[in-house]
Structure formats: C-alpha cells, structure tokens
N, C-alpha and C positions, 0 to 999 in steps of 0.2 A: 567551551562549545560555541560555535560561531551559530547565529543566527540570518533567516532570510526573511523577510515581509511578501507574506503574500499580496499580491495589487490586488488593488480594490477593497481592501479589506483591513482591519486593526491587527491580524493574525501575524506576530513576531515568529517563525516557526526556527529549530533546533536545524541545522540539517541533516543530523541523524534522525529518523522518525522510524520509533521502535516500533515492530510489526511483530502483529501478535498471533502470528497463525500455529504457532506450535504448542500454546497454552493449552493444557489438557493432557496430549500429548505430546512428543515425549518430556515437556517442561509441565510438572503437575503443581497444583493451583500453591502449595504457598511457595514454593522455587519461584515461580513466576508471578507471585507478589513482590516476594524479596526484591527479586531481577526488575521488577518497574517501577520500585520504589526509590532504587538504587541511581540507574539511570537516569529518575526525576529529580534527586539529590545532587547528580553529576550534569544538569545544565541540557538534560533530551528531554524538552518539553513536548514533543510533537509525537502523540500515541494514533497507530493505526490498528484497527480490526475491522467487525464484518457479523452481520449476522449471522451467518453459514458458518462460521472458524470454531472449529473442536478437534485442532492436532491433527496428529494421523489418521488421528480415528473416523475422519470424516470419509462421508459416501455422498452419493447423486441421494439427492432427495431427504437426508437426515437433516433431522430438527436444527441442529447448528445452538448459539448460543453459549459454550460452553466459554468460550474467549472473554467474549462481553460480561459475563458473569463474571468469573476473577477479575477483568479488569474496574469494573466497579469498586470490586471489596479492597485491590490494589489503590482506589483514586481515593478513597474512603478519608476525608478531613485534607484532602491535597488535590481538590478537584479545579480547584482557583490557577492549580500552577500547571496546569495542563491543558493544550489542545488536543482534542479529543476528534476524531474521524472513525464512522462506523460506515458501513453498504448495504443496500438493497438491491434485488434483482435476482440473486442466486436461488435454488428451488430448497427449502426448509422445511417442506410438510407437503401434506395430500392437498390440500384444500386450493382453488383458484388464486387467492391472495398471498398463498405462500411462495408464488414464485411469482419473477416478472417486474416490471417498475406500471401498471397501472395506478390509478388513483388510490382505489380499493387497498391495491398490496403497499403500496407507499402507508397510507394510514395506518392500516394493524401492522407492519413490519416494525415504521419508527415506534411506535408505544410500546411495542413488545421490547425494542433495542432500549429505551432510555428505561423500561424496568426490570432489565437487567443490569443495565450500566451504574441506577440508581442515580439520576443523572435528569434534568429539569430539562435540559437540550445538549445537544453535541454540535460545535461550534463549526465542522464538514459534514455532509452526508452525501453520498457518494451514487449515482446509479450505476451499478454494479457492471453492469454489460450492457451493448446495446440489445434493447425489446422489440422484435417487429410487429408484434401483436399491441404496443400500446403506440396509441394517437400524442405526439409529442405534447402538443400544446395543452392538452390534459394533463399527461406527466409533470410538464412545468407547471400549470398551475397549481397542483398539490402541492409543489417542494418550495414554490409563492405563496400557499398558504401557511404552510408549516413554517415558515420564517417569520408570515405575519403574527401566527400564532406562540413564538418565540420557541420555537422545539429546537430549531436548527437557526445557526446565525446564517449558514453557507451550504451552497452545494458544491460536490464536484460531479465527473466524471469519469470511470473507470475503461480502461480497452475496449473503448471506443476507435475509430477508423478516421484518417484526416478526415475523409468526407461525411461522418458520419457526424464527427462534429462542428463542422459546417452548415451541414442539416440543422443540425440541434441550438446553433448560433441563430440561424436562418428565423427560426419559428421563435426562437424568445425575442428576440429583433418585433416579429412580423405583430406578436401578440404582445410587448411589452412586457415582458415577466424578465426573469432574473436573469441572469449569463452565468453558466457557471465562473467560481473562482479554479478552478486547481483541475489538473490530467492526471492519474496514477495510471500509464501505461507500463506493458513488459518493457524495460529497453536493459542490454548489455552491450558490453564490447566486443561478445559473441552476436548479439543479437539488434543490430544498426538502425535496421529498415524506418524505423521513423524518422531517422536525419534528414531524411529528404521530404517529410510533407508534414509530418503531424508534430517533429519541434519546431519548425518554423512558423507554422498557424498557431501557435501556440503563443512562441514569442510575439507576431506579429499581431493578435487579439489582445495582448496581455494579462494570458491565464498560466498559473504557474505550475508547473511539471513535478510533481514527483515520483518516479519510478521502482518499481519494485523488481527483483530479477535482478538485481545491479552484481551481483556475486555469481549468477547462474546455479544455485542448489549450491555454492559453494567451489565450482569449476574453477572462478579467476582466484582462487585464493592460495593457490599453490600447495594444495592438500593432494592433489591427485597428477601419480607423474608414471609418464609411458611404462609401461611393463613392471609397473610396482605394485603392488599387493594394494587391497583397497583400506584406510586407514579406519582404524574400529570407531563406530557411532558418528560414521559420515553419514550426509543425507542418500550415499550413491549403496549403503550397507542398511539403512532403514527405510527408503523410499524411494528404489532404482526407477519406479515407474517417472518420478518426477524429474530426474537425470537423463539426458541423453548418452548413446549406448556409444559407446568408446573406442574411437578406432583410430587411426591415423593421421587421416587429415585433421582430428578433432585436437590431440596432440601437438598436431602441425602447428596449428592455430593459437593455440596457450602457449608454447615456446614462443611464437613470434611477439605476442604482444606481452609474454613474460621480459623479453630481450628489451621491449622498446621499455617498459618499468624503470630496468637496471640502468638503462642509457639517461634517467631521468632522475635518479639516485633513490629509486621508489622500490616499495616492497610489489609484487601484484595485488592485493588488499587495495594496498594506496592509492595504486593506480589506475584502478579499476574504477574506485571509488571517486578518486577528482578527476578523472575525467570526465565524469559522468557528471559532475556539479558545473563543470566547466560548458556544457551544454546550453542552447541557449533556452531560457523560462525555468529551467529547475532550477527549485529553491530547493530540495530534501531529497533524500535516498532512502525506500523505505527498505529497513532487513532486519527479518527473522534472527532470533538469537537463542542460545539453549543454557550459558550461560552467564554468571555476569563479566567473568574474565573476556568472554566474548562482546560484551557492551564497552568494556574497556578502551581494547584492540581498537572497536569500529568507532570509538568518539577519537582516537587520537590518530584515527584515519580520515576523519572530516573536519 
C-alpha cells in the first residue's frame, strides 16, 4: 500500500482512505469490524467517517453516530495504527448545536464523536460543509482550541467552494489561527469541475486533497453497461436516489473514458482511481466498501 504525507503535518496517509458511510447499513457492525480490521492489517491506515454516517439508514436530521461507534470498537487495542478523520456540520438532532460548525456545535459535536470513537482525539476533523450562519473566525478559533486542547491534531475541510476556501484562508491568515491541512471534495472523472479552481488552490496553498465520489456510487467501475439489466446489490439497486438516472449521453461518457483505460492497459477501477491520485494535492481517495474482497480490489488499484 503506497503511502502520501500530508504537508504541514507528521500524517504518513495510505492512499486508499477507507470510508465508512455504509456501516450500519448495508455492512452491519461486526462485517464492518472485520472489513476494518482487515484493511488496517493490509497497510489502509487512513479511516474516514462523520458524525452523521449510519448506512442507508440515514435521513435529514437523524441522530447519526452509528459509524463512529463501530469504528471505535473496530480501532479497539489498534488505535496507534490508524489515522482517524471524523466531521461536523451535518444536522444530527433538534437542538441549535446539532447542526452547523458554530463554536457551540464544534464542542458538544467533537466530545460526542471522540465518545463514540472511544478515542482521546482524531488526528482530522473536518467542517463538514460550508456554514453561513457561523462567523469564521470563531469557528477557527474552536478547532485552535480543540488542538490546543489535544482533541484534534488537524483540521480539514469538506465541499467547500474554491472561493469559499479562500475566504476561510483569508480569516485564519487575518486572525492567526490554523490553516486547514486537507480538502475532501466530490471530484470524479464524471464530475471535473474542480480542475480548474479548487485543485489548483489547493496545490498552490499546500493543502492536501482527498476526494470521495472517485467511483461515482460505483459508475466508473464497469458494473453498469448500456441496455443491461442492473447488477444485484448495486448501489443504483439499493440507493437509485444517490446514482444518477441513466441515459445516453451518460453511457456515452463511461464508454469513452472506459476506451481511454484500455488505451492505458488499465481496468476503469484503475483508472478512475490513478487518475485521480495523479491530480495535483491529492494524497488519498476516499471509498466506500461493502466487502473485504472489495478492499482488496481497491488497494491493488492504488
């Protein structure tokens, strides 16, 4: 398993970075012990989740946690061989502080996260989305105190907007507080649109990229092909909402960059995969998995 160094930071990361949004559902808790045990054994030191993540099962507004929880009891006497990234900002309950990245919700979110993780600090923490209800340099100050505090070594930032993290440069700059380490933006080879502004600020601030989406719900992997029947315990057969709806030009598109794969002696997997690592600031590709043959597959695709 190859390794990348985030800048600025002691963080060695895997460039597979197992994502764990399916724990719960449909990977239930000791499946997805095993599966992260397994991967940590096979050289994926770099685990992602999220206060919000509980499988399919999740809705707008549900409590979340379920993820965090398994992955504790997963990290349980192996928490040394792991970097660890959790998120705030997604809505998790009724209350003001359950959604958002204010100060407030930054505090009760992280304590609630490290006691489920079981977990002293998580060496990422992530603002989830951007807030227009929270005063930045507030926000930064909390996730400066939480460092001071040793909860978190790092922050990042999640689907955010070139300009948005510009802004958020702008005010840790302006007030001295931290700079995020790391982006987890959407990007695929269906999905570009950051080439042009937010990996190059990226590269050019030297903050490191890891993306999620890098499969599209499983599009570039050559599982789904024009006019053929949908294959059983796809995500387009258990979660069509999160797949886009299938027509021609979408076809069109997967044949061509399937072509350019073959032309490169690459599976689409592969080449979905490094080309995405081939980007400029990504160190990791973060992807969902359901099994371990699946963890397999995607380390001997990075």
């Amino acid at each position: 398993m190859q390794t990348r160094t985030i800048p600025n930071t002691e963080l060695n990361v895997s460039t597979l970075c197992l994502g764990t949004m399916t724990f719960g559902t449909p990977v239930v808790e000791a499946d997805a012990i095993k599966l992260t045990q397994w991967a940590l054994d096979h050289g994926v030191n770099f685990i992602d989740t999220a206060n919000m993540y509980e499988g399919y099962a999740r809705f707008i507004g549900s409590a979340g946690g379920v993820a965090e929880d398994i992955l504790g009891k997963a990290l349980k006497g192996r928490r040394d061989r792991a970097v660890v990234a959790t998120k705030v900002g997604m809505k998790v309950g009724p209350d003001p502080e359950d959604e958002g990245t204010r100060p407030a919700a930054i505090r009760k979110q992280l304590d609630r996260s490290l006691g489920r993780l079981a977990m002293d600090f998580v060496d990422i923490y992530y603002l989830h989305k951007h807030d227009p209800s929270a005063n930045l340099a507030d926000t930064l100050g909390a996730l400066a105190d939480a460092i001071h505090r040793g909860k978190i070594k790092h922050y990042g930032i999640s689907n955010y907007s070139a300009d948005q993290t510009a802004e958020l440069l702008r005010v840790a700059d302006e007030n001295h507080l931290p700079r995020p380490v790391i982006h987890q933006p959407a990007y695929s080879l269906l999905k570009r649109e950051i080439e042009t502004d937010l990996l190059p600020l990226c590269a050019k601030e030297k903050i490191a990229v890891a993306p999620y989406q890098v499969l599209q719900g499983g599009l570039l992997t050559g599982k789904y092909r024009r006019g053929q029947a949908l294959p059983a315990g796809s995500r387009k057969t258990e979660k069509p909402q999160w797949i886009p709806e299938f027509n021609d030009e979408l076809f069109d598109r997967l044949e061509a960059i399937e072509r350019e794969a073959r032309s490169k002696g690459r599976t689409l997997t592969r080449h979905a995969i490094q080309e995405t690592l081939a980007q400029p600031a990504v160190v990791a590709v973060v992807l969902g998995v359901k099994t371990i043959e699946q963890v397999e597959n995607l380390i001997a695709s990075c």
